[in-house]
RODO-823161 format. One line per field, with one value per residue: residue in one letter; residue number from 1; x, y, z of N, C-alpha, C in turn. Coordinates in pm, whole numbers, plus 32768, in hexadecimal, padded with zeros to 4 digits. Example, Ala and Ser with C-alpha at 12.3 -4.5 7.8 and 13.67 -1.06 7.14 Angstrom:
<sites>
rest	c(A, S)
nr	c(1, 2)
n.east	c(8527, 8505)
n.north	c(7DC7, 7F1F)
n.up	c(830C, 82C4)
ca.east	c(84CE, 8557)
ca.north	c(7E3E, 7F96)
ca.up	c(830C, 82CA)
c.east	c(8528, 850A)
c.north	c(7EB6, 8003)
c.up	c(830C, 8313)
</sites>
This chain:
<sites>
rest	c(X, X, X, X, X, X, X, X, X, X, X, X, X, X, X, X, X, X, X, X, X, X, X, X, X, X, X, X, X, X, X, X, X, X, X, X, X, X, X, X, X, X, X, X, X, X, X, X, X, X, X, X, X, X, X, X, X, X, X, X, X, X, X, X, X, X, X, X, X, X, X, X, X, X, X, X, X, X, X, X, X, X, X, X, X, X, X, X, X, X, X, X, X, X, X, X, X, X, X, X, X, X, X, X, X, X, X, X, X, X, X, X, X, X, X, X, X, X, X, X, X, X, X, X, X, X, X, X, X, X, X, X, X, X, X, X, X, X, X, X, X, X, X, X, X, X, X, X, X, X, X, X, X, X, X, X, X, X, X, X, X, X, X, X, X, X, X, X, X, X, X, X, X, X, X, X, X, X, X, X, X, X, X, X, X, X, X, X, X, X, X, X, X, X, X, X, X, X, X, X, X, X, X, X)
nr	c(1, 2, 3, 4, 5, 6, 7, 8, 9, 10, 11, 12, 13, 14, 15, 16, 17, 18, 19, 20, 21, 22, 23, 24, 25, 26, 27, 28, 29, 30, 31, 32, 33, 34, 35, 36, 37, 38, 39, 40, 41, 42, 43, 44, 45, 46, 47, 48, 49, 50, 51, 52, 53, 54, 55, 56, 57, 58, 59, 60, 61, 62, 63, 64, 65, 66, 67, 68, 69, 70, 71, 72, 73, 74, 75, 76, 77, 78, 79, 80, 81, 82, 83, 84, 85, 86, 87, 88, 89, 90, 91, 92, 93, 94, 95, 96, 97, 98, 99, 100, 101, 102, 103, 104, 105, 106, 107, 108, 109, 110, 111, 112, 113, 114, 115, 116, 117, 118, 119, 120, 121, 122, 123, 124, 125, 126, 127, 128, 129, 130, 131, 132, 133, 134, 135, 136, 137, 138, 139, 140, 141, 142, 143, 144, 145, 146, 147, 148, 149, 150, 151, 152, 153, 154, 155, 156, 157, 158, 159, 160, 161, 162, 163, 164, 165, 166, 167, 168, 169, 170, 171, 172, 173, 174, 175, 176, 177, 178, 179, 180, 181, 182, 183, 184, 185, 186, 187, 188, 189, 190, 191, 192, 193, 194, 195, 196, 197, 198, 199, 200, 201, 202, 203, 204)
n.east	c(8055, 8032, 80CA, 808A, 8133, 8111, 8132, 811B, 8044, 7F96, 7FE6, 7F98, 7E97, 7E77, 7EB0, 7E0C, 7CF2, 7C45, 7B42, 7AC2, 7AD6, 7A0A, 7963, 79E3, 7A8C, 79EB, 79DF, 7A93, 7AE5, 79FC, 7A5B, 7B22, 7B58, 7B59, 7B1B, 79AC, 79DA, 7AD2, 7BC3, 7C7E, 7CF6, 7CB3, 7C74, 7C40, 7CE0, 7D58, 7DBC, 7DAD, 7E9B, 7EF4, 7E48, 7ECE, 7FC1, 7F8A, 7EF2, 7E89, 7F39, 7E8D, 7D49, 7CAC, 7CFE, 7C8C, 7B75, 7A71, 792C, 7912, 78B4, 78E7, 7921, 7946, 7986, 795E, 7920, 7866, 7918, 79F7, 7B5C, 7C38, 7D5F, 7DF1, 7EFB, 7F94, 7EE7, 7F06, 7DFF, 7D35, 7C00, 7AC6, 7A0E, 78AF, 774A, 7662, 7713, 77C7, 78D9, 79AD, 7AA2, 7BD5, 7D05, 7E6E, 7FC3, 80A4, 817D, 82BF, 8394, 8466, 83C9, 82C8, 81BB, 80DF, 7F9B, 7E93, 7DCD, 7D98, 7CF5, 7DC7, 7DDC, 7D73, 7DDD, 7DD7, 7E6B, 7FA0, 80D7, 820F, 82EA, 8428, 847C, 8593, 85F5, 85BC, 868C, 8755, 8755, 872C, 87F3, 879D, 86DF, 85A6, 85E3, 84C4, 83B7, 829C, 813D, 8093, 805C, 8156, 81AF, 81D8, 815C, 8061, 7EE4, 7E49, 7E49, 7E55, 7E7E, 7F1B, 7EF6, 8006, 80A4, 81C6, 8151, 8066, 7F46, 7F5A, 7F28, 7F7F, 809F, 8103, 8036, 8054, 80C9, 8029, 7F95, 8095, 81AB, 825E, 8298, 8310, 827B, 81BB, 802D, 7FD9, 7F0C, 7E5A, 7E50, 7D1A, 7C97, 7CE3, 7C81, 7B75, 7B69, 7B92, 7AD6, 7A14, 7A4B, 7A6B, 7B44, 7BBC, 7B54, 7B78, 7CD0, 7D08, 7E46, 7EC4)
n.north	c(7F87, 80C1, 81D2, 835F, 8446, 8515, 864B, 8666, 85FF, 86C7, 87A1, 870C, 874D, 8836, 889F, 8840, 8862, 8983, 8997, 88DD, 891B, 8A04, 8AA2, 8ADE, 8B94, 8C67, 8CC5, 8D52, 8DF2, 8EBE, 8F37, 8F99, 8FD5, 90BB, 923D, 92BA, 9316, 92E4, 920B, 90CF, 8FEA, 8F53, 8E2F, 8D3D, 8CA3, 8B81, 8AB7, 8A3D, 8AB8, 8BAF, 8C51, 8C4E, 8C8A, 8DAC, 8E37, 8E79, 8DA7, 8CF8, 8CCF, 8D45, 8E33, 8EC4, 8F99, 9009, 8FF1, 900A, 8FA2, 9082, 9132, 9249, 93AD, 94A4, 9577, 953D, 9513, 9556, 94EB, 93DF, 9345, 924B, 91BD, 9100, 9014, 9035, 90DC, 9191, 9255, 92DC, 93A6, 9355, 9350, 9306, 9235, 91C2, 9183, 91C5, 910C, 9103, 906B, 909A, 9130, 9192, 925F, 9201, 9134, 9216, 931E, 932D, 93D7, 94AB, 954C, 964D, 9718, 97E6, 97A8, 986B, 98D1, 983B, 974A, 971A, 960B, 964F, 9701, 96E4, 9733, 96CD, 96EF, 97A0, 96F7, 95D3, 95CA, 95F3, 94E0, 9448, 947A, 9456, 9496, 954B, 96E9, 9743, 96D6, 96A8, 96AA, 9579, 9405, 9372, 940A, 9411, 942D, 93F1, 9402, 94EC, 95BA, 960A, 9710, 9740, 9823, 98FC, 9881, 9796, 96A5, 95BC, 9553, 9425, 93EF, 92B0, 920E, 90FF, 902D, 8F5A, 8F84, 8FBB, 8F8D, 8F85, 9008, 90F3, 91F9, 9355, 93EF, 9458, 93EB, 92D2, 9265, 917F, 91F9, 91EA, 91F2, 92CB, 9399, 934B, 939A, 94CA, 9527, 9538, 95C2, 96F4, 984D, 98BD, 97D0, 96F2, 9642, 9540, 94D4, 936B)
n.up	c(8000, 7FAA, 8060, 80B9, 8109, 81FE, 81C3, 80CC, 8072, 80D4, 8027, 7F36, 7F65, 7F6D, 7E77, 7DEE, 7D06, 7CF0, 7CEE, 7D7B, 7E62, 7E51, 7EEF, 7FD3, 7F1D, 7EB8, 7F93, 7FE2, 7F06, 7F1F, 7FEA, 7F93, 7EB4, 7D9D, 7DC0, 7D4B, 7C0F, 7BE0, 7B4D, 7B4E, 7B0C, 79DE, 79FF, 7AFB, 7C00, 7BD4, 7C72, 7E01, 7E6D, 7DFC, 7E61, 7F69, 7F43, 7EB6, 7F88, 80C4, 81E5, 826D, 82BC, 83A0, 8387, 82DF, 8299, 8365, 841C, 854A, 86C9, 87B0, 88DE, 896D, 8A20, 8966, 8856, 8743, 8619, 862A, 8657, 867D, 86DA, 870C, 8754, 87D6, 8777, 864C, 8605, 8572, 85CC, 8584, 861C, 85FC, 8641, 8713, 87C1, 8706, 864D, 8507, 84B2, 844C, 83C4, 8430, 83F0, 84B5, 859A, 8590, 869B, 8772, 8713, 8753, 87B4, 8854, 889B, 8887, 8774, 8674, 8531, 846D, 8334, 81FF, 8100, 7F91, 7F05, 7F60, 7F67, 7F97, 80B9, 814B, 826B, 832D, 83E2, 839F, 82B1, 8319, 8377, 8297, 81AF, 8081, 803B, 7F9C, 7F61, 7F47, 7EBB, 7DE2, 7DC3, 7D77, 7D2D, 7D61, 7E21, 7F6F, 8049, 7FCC, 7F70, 800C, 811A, 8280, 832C, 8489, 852E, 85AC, 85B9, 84FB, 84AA, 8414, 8392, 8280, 816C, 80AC, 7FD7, 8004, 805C, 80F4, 81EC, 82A0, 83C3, 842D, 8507, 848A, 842D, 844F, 84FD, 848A, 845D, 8361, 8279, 81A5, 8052, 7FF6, 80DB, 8161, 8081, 80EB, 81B0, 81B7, 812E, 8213, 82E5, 8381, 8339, 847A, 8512, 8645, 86A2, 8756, 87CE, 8849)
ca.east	c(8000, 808A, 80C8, 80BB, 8178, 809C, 8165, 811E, 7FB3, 7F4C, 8018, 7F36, 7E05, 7E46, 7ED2, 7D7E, 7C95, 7C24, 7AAF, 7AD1, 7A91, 79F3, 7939, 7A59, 7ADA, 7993, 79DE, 7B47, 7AAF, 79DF, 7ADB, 7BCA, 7B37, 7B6B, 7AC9, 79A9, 7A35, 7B7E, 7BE2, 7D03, 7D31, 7C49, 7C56, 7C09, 7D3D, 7D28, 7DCD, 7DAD, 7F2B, 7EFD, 7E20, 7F07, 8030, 7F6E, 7E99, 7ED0, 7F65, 7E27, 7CB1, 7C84, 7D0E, 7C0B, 7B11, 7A02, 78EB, 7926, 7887, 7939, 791B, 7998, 791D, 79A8, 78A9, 786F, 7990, 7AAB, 7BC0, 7C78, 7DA7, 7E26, 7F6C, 7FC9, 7E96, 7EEE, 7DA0, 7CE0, 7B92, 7A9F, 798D, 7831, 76D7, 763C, 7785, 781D, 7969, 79C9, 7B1D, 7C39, 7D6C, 7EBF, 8034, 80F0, 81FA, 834E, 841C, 8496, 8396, 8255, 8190, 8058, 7F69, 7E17, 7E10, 7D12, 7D0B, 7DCE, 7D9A, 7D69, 7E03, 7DC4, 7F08, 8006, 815F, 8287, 838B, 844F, 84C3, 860D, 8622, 85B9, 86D0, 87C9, 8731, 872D, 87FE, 8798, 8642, 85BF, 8591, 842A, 8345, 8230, 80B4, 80A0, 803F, 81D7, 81F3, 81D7, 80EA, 7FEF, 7E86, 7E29, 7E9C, 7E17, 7EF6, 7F1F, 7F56, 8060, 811D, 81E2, 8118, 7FF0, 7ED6, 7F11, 7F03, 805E, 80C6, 813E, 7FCA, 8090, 811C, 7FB4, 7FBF, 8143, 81C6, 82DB, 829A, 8348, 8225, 8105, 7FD6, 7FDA, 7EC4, 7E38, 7DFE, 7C77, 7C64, 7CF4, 7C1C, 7AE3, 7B6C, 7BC9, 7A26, 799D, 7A82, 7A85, 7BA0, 7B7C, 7B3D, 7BD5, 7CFD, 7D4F, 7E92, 7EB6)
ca.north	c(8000, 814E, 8247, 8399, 84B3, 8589, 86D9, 8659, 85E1, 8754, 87CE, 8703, 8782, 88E8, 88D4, 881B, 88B7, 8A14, 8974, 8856, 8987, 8A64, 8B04, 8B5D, 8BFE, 8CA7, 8D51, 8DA9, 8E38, 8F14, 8F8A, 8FDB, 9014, 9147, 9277, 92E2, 936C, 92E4, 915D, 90F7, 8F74, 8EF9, 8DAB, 8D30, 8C71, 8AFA, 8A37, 8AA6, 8ADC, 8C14, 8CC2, 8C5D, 8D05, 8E2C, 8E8B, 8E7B, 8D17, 8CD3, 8CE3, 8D89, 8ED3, 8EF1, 901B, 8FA2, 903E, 8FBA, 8FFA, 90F7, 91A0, 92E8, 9431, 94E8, 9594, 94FA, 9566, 9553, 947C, 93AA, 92FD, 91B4, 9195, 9079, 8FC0, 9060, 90B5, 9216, 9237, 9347, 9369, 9355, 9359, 927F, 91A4, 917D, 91C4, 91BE, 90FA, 90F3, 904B, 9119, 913A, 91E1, 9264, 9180, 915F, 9272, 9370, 9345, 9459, 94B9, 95D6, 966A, 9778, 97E0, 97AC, 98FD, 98D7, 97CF, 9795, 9687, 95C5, 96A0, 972C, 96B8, 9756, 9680, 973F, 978A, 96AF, 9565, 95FA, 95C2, 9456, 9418, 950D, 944D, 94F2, 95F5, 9758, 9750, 9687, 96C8, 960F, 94DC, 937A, 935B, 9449, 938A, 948C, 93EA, 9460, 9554, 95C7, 967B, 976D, 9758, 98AC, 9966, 97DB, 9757, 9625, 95CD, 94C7, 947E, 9365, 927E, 91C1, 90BB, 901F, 8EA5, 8FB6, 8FC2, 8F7A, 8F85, 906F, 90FD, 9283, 93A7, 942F, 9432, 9356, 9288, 9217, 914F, 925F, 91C9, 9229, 934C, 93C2, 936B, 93FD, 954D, 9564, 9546, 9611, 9797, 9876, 98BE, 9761, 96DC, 95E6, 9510, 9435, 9370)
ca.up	c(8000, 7FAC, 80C1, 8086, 818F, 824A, 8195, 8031, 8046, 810B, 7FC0, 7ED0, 7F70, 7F45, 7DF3, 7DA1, 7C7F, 7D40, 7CCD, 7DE6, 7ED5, 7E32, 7F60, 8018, 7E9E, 7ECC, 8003, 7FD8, 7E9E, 7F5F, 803E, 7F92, 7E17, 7D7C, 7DC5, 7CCB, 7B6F, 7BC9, 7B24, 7B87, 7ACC, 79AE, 7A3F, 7B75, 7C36, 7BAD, 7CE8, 7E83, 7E89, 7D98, 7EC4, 7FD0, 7F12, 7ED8, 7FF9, 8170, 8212, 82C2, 82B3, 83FC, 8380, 8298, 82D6, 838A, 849B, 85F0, 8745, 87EE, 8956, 895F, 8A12, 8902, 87DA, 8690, 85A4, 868F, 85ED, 8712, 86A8, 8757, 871E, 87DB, 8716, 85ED, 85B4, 8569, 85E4, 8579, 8664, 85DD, 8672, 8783, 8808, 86C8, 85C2, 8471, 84CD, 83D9, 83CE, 83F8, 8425, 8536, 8591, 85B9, 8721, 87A1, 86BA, 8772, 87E8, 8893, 88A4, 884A, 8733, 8628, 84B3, 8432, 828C, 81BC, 806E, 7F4D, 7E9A, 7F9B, 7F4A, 8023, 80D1, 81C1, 82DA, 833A, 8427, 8340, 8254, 834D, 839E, 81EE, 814D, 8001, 8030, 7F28, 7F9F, 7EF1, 7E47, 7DA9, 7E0E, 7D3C, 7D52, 7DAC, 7EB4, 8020, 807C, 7FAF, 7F4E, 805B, 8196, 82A2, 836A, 8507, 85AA, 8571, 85AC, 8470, 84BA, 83B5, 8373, 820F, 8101, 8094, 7F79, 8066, 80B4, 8128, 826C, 82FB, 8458, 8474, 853C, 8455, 83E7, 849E, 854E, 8435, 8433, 82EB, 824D, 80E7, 7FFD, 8010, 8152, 8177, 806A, 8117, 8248, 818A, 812F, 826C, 835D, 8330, 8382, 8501, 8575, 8696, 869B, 87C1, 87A9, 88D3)
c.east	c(8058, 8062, 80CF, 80DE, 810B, 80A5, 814B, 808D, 7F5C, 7F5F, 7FE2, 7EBD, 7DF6, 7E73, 7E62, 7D35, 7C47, 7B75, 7A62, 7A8E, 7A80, 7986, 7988, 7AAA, 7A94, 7992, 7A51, 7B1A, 7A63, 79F1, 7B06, 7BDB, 7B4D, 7B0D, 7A47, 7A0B, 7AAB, 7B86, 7C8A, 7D24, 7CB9, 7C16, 7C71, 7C9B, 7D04, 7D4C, 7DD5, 7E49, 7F42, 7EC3, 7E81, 7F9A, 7FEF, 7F1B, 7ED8, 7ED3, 7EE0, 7DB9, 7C7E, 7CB0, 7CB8, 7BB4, 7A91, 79B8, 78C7, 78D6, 78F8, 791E, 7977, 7954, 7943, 7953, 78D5, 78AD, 7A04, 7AEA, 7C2F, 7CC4, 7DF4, 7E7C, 7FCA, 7F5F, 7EA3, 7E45, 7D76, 7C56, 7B2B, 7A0D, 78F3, 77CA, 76B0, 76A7, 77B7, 7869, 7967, 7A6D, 7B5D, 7CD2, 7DFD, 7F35, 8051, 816D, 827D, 837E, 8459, 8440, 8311, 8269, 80FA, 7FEE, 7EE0, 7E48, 7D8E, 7D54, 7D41, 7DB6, 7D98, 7D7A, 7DDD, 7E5B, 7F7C, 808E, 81A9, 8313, 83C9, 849F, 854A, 8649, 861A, 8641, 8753, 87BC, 8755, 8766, 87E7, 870E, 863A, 858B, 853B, 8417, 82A6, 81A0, 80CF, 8082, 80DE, 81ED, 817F, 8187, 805F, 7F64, 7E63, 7E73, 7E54, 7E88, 7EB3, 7F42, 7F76, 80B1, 814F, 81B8, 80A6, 7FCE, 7EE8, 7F44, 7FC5, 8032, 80FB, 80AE, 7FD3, 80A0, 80BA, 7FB1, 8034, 8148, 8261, 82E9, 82E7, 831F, 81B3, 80C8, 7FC4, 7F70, 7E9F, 7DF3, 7D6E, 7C51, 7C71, 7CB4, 7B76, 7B08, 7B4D, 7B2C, 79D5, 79EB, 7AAB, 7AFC, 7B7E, 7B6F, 7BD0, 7C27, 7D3B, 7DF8, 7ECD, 7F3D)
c.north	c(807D, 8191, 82C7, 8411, 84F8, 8609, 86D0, 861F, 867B, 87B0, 87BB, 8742, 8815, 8905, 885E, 888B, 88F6, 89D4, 8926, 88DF, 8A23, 8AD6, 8B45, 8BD4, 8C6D, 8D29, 8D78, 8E16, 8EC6, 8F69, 8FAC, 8FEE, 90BF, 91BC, 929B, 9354, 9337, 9230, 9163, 9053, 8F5E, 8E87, 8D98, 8CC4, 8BAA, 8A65, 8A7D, 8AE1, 8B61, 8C6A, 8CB1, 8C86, 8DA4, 8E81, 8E5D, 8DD1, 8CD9, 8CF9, 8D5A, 8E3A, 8EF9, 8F77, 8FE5, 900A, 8FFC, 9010, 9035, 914E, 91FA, 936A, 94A7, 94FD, 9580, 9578, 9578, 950A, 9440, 9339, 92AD, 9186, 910C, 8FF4, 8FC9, 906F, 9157, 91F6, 92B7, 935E, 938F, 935F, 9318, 91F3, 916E, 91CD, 91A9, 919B, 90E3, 90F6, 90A9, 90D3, 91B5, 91FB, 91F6, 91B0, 91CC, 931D, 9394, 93BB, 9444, 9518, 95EC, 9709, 9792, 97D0, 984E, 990E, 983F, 97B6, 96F6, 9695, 965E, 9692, 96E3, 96FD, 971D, 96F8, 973E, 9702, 9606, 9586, 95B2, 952B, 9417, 9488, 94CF, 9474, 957B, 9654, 976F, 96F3, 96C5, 966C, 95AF, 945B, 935D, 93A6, 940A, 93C6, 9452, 943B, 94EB, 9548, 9641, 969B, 976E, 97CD, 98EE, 98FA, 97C1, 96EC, 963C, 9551, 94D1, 93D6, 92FC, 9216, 9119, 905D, 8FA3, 8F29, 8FDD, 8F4A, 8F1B, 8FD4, 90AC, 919B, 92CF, 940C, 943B, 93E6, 9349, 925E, 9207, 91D6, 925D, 9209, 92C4, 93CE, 93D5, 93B0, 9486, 9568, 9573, 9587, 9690, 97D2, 98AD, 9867, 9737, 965D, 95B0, 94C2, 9415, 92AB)
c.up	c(8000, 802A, 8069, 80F9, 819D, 81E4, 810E, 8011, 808B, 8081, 7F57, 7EF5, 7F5E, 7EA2, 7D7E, 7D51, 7CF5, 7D5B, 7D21, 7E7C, 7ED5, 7E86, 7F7A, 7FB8, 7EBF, 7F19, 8001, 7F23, 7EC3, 7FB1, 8004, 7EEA, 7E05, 7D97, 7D53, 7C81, 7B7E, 7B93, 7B2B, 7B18, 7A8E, 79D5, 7ACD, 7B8B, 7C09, 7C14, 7D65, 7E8D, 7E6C, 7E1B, 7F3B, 7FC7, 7F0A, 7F19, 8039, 817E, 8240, 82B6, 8311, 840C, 8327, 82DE, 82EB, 83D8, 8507, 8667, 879E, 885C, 895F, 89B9, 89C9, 8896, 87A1, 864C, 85EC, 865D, 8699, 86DA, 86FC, 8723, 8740, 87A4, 86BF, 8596, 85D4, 858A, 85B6, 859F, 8605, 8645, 86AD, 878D, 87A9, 86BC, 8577, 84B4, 8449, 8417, 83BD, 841F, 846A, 853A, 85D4, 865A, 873C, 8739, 8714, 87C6, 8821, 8896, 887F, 87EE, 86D1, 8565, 8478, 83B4, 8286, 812A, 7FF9, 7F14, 7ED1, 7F49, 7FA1, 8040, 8138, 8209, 82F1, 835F, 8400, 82ED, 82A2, 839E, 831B, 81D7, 80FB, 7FEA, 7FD9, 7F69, 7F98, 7EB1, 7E50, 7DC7, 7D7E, 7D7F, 7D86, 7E05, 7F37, 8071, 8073, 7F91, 7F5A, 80DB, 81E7, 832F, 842E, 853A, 8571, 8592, 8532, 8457, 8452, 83C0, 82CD, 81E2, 80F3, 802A, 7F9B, 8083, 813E, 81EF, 82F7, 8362, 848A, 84D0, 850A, 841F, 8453, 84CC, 8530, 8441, 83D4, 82FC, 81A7, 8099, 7FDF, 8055, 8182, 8108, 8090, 818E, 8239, 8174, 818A, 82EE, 832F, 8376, 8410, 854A, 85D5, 86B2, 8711, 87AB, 8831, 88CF)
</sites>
């Protein structure tokens, strides 16, 4: 009787025909599909391997609406950094949770603060002080699908810290940025529609 390894039959099952589970396509489809007007691939991903290269590692960062105790008013944004998880309170004991990255070892931070602007497909200027962490860093870039900024971004304070999109989506709920919360350019588009400038950001 053939055997076959644990690591190489988990390996056939995800690089099974996408069609085998085509629910779960369904809802990773719905997460994390394009906004309207925007298409992003004529065709649809043809084996699971294809979504778990290019979305987040895990299901549970998905954007979902969870119950949530809080005494904190709907539209507050409350970021859980040692869960890596954003929460954005809603109406009677829930959230709109969405999956994030954090900042790396020795980066974290803490604070409450309010949304100061909000910009679509941001610029980048790395700070000095990144410069002298990477000097092979460019003084500028421009917004783009390649800049690490991603989609949108919405501005903390008068902090160099930001909530904003990444090219990166696999880095959702790492803890590897240098003070920003990261999230899937999906998300951080639906975030960017339903929080106005002014709102209030916990990070805790």
């Amino acid at each position: 009787m053939i055997r076959i390894a644990p690591a190489l039959l988990i390996l056939l099952i995800l690089a099974a025909p996408a069609q085998a589970a085509s629910g779960y396509r369904g809802y990773l489809n719905a997460m994390f599909g394009p906004p309207p007007g925007m298409v992003l691939t004529p065709d649809e991903p043809q084996t699971m391997l294809e979504y778990q290269t290019e979305y987040v590692s895990h299901p549970m960062w998905l954007r979902q609406v969870v119950s949530y105790r809080t005494s904190e008013a709907p539209g507050t944004l409350i970021v859980d950094t040692r869960r890596h998880f954003l929460f954005l309170v809603l109406e009677n004991g829930h959230a709109m949770r969405y999956g994030i990255g954090v900042a790396r070892m020795g980066f974290e931070w803490s604070g409450t603060h309010r949304v100061s602007a909000k910009r679509e497909w941001p610029s980048w200027t790395p700070p000095a002080e990144m410069h002298a962490r990477q000097p092979g860093l460019p003084k500028f870039m421009p917004g783009g699908p390649n800049n690490p900024m991603g989609a949108r971004a919405l501005y903390l304070g008068s902090t160099l810290y930001r909530i904003h999109g990444t090219n990166e989506p696999w880095s959702i709920g790492r803890s590897v940025s240098s003070g920003c919360i990261r999230m899937t350019n999906e998300d951080v588009i639906d975030l960017y529609g339903r929080v106005p400038v002014g709102a209030k950001v916990i990070v805790v």
